[in-house]
KOLGU-4560 file (N, C-alpha, C; in nm, 3 decimals, padded with zeros to 5 digits):
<recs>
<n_xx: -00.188 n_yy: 00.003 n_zz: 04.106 ca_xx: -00.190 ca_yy: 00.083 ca_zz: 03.986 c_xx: -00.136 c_yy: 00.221 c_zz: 04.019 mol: A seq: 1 type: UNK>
<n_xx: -00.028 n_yy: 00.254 n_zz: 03.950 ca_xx: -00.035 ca_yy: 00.398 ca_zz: 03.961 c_xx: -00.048 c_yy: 00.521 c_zz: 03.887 mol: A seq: 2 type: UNK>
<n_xx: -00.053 n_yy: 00.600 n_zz: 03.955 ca_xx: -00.129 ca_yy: 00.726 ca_zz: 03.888 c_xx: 00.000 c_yy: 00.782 c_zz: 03.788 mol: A seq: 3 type: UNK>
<n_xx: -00.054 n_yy: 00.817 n_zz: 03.677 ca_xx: 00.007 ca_yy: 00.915 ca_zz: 03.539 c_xx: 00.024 c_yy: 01.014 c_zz: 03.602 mol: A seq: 4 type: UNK>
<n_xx: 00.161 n_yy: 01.105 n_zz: 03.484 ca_xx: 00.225 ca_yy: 01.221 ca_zz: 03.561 c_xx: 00.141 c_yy: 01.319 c_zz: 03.481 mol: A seq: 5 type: UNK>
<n_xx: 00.105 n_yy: 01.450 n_zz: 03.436 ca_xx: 00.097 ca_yy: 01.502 ca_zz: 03.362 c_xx: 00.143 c_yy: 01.493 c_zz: 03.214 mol: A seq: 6 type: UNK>
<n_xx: 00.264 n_yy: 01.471 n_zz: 03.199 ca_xx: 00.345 ca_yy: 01.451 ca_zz: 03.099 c_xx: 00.283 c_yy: 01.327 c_zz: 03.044 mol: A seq: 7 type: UNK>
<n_xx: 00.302 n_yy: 01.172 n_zz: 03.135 ca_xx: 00.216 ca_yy: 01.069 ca_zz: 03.038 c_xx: 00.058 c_yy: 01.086 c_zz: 03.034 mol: A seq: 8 type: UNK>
<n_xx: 00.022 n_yy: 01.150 n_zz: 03.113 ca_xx: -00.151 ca_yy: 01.217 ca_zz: 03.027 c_xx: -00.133 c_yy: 01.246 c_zz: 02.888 mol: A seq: 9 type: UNK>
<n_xx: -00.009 n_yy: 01.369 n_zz: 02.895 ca_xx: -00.054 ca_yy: 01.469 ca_zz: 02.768 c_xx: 00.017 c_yy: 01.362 c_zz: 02.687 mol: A seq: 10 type: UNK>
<n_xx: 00.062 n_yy: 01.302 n_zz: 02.693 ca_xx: 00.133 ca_yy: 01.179 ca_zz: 02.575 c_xx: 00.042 c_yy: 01.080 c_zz: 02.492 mol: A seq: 11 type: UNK>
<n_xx: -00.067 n_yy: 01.058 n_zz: 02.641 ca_xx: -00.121 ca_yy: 00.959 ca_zz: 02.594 c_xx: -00.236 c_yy: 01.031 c_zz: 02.493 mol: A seq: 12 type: UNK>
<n_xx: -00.310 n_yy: 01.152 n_zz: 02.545 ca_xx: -00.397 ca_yy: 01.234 ca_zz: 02.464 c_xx: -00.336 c_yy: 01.258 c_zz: 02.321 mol: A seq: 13 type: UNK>
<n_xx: -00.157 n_yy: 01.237 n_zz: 02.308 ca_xx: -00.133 ca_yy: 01.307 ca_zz: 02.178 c_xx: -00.134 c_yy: 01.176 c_zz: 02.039 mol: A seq: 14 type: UNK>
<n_xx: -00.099 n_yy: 01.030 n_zz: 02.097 ca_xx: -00.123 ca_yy: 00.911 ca_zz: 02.093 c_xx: -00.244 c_yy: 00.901 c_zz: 02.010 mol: A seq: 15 type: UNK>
<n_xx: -00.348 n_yy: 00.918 n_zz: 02.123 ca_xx: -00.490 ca_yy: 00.870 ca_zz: 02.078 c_xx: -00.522 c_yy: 00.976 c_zz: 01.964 mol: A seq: 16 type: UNK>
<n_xx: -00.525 n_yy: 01.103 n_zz: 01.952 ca_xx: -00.539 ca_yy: 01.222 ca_zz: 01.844 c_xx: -00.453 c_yy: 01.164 c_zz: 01.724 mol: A seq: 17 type: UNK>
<n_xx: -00.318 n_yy: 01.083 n_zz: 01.723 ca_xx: -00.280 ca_yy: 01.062 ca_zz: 01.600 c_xx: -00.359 c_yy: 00.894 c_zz: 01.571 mol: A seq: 18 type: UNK>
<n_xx: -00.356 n_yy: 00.841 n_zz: 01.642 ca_xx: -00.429 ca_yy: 00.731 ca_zz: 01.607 c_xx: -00.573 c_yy: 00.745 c_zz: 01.576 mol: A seq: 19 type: UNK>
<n_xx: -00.662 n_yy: 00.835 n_zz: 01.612 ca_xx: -00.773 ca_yy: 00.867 ca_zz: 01.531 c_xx: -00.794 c_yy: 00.925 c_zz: 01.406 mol: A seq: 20 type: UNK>
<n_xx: -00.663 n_yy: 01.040 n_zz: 01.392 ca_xx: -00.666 ca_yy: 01.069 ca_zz: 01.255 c_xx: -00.586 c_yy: 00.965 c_zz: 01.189 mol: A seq: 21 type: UNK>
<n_xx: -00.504 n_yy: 00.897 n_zz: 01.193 ca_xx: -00.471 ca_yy: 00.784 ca_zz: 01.085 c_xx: -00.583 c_yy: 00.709 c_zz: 01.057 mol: A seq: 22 type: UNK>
<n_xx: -00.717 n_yy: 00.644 n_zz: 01.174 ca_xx: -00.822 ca_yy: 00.581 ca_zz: 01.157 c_xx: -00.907 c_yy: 00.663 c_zz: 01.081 mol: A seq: 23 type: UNK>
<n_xx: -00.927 n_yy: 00.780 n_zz: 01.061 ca_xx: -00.993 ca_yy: 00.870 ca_zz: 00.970 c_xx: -00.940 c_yy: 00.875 c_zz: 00.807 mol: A seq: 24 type: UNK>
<n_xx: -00.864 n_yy: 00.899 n_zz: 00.833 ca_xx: -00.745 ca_yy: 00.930 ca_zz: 00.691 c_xx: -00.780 c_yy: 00.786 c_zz: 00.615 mol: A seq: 25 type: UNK>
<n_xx: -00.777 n_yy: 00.652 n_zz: 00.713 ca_xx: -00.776 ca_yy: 00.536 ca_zz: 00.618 c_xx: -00.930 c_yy: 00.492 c_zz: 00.578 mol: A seq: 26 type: UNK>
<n_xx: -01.015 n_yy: 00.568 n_zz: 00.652 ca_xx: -01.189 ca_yy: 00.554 ca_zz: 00.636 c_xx: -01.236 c_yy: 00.608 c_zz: 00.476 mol: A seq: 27 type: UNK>
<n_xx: -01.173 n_yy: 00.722 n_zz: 00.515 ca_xx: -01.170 ca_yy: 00.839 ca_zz: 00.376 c_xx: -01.106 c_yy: 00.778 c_zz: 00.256 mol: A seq: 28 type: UNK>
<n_xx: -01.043 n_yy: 00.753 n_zz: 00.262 ca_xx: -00.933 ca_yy: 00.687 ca_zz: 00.181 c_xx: -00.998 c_yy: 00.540 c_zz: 00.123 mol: A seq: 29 type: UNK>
<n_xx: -01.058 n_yy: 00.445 n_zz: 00.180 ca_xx: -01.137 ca_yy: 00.329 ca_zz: 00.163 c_xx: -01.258 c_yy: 00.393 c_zz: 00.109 mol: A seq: 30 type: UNK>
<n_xx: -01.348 n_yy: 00.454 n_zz: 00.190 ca_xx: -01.465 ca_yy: 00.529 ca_zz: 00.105 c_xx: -01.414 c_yy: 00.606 c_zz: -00.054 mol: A seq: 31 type: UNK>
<n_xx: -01.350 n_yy: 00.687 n_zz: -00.087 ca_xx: -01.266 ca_yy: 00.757 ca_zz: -00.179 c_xx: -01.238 c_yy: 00.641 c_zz: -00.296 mol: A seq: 32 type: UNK>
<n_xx: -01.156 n_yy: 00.510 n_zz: -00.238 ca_xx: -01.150 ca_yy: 00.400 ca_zz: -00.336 c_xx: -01.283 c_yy: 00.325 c_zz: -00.429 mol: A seq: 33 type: UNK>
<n_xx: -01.357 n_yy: 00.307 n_zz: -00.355 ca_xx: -01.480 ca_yy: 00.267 ca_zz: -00.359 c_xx: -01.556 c_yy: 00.335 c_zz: -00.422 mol: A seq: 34 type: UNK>
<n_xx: -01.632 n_yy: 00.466 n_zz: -00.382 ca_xx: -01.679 ca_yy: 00.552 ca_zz: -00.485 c_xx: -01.585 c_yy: 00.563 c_zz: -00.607 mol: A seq: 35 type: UNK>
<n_xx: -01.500 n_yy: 00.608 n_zz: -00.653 ca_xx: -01.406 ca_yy: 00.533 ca_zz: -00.787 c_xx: -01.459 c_yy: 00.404 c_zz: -00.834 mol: A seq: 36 type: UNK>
<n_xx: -01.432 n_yy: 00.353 n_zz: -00.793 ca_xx: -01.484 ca_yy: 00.262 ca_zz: -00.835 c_xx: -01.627 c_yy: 00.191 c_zz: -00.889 mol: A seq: 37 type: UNK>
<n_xx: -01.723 n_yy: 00.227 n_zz: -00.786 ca_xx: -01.837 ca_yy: 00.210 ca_zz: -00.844 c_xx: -01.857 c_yy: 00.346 c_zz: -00.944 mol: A seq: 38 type: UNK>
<n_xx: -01.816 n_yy: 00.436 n_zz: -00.988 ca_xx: -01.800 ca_yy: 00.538 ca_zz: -01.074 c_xx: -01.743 c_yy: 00.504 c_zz: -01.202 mol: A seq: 39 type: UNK>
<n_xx: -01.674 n_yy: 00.406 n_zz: -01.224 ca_xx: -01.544 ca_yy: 00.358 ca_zz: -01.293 c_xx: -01.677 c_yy: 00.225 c_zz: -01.377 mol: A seq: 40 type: UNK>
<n_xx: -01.754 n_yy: 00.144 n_zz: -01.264 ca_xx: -01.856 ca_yy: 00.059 ca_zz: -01.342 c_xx: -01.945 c_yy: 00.105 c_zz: -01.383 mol: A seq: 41 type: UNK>
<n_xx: -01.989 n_yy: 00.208 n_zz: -01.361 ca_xx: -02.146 ca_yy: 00.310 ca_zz: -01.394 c_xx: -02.093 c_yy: 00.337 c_zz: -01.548 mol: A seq: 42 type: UNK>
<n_xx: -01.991 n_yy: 00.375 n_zz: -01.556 ca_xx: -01.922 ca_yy: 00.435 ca_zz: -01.649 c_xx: -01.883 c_yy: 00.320 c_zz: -01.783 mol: A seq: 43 type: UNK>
<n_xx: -01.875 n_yy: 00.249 n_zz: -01.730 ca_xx: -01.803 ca_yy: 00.090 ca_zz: -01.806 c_xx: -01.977 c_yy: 00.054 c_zz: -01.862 mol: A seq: 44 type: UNK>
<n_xx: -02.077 n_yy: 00.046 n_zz: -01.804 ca_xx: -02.199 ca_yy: 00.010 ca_zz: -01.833 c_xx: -02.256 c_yy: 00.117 c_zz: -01.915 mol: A seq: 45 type: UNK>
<n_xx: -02.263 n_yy: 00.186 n_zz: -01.886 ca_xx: -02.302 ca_yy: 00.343 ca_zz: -01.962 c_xx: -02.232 c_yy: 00.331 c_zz: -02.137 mol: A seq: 46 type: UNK>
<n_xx: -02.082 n_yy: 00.254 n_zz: -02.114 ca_xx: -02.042 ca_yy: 00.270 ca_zz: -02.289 c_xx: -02.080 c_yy: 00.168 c_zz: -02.345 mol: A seq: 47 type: UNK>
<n_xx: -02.110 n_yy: 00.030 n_zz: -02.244 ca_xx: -02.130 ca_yy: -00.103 ca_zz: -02.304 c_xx: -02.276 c_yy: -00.084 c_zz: -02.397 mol: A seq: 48 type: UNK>
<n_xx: -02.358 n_yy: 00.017 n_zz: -02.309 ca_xx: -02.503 ca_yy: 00.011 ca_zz: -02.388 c_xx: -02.508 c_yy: 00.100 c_zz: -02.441 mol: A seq: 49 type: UNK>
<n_xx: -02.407 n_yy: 00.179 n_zz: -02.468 ca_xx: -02.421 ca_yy: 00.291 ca_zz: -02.591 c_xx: -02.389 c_yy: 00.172 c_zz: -02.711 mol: A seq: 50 type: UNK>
<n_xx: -02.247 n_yy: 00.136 n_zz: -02.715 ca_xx: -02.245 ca_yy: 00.038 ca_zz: -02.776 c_xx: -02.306 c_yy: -00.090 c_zz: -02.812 mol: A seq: 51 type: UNK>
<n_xx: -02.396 n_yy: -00.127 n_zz: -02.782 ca_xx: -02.525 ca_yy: -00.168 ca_zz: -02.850 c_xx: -02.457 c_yy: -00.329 c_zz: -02.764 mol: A seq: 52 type: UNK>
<n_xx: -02.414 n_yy: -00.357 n_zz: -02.683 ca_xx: -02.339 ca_yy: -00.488 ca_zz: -02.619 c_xx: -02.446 c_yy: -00.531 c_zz: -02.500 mol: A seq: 53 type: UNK>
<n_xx: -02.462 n_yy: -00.611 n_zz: -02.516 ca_xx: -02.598 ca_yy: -00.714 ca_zz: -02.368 c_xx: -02.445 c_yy: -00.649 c_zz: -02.271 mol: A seq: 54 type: UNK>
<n_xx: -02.565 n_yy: -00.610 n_zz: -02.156 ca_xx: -02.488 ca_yy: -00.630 ca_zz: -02.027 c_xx: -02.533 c_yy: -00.712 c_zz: -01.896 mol: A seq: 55 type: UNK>
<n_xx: -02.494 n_yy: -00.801 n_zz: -01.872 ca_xx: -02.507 ca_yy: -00.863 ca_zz: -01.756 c_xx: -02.487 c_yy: -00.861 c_zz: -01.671 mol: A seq: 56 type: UNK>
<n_xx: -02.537 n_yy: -00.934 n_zz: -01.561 ca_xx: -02.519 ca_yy: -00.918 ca_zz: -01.428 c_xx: -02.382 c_yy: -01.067 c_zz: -01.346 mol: A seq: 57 type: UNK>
<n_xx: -02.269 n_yy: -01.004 n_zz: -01.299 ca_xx: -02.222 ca_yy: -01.160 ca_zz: -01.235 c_xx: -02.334 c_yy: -01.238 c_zz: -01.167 mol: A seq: 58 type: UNK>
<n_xx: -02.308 n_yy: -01.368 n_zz: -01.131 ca_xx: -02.397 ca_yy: -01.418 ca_zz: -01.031 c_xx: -02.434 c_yy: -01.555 c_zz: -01.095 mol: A seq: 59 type: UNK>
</recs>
């Protein structure tokens, strides 16, 4: 095995820093979808029983 120069250290450190923030960015981004969404059914249920409509459950 041989040893990294400086240069592929700092490469590999700059590597892993963008690959954690893309793994962040897409966490946020999935969480972000989701809350919408369950926001989006709270909301959908909220007019169904204003509107006087049975709401059910899938299942």
């Amino acid at each position: 095995m041989r040893r990294l120069t400086s240069e592929e250290l700092n490469a590999r450190g700059k590597r892993n820093l963008a690959i954690a923030a893309a793994l962040v960015v897409f966490i946020v981004l999935v969480f972000g979808v989701t809350v919408l969404n369950l926001k989006r059914n709270f909301d959908a249920r909220a007019d169904a029983i204003a509107a006087g409509q049975p709401v059910g459950y899938a299942g």
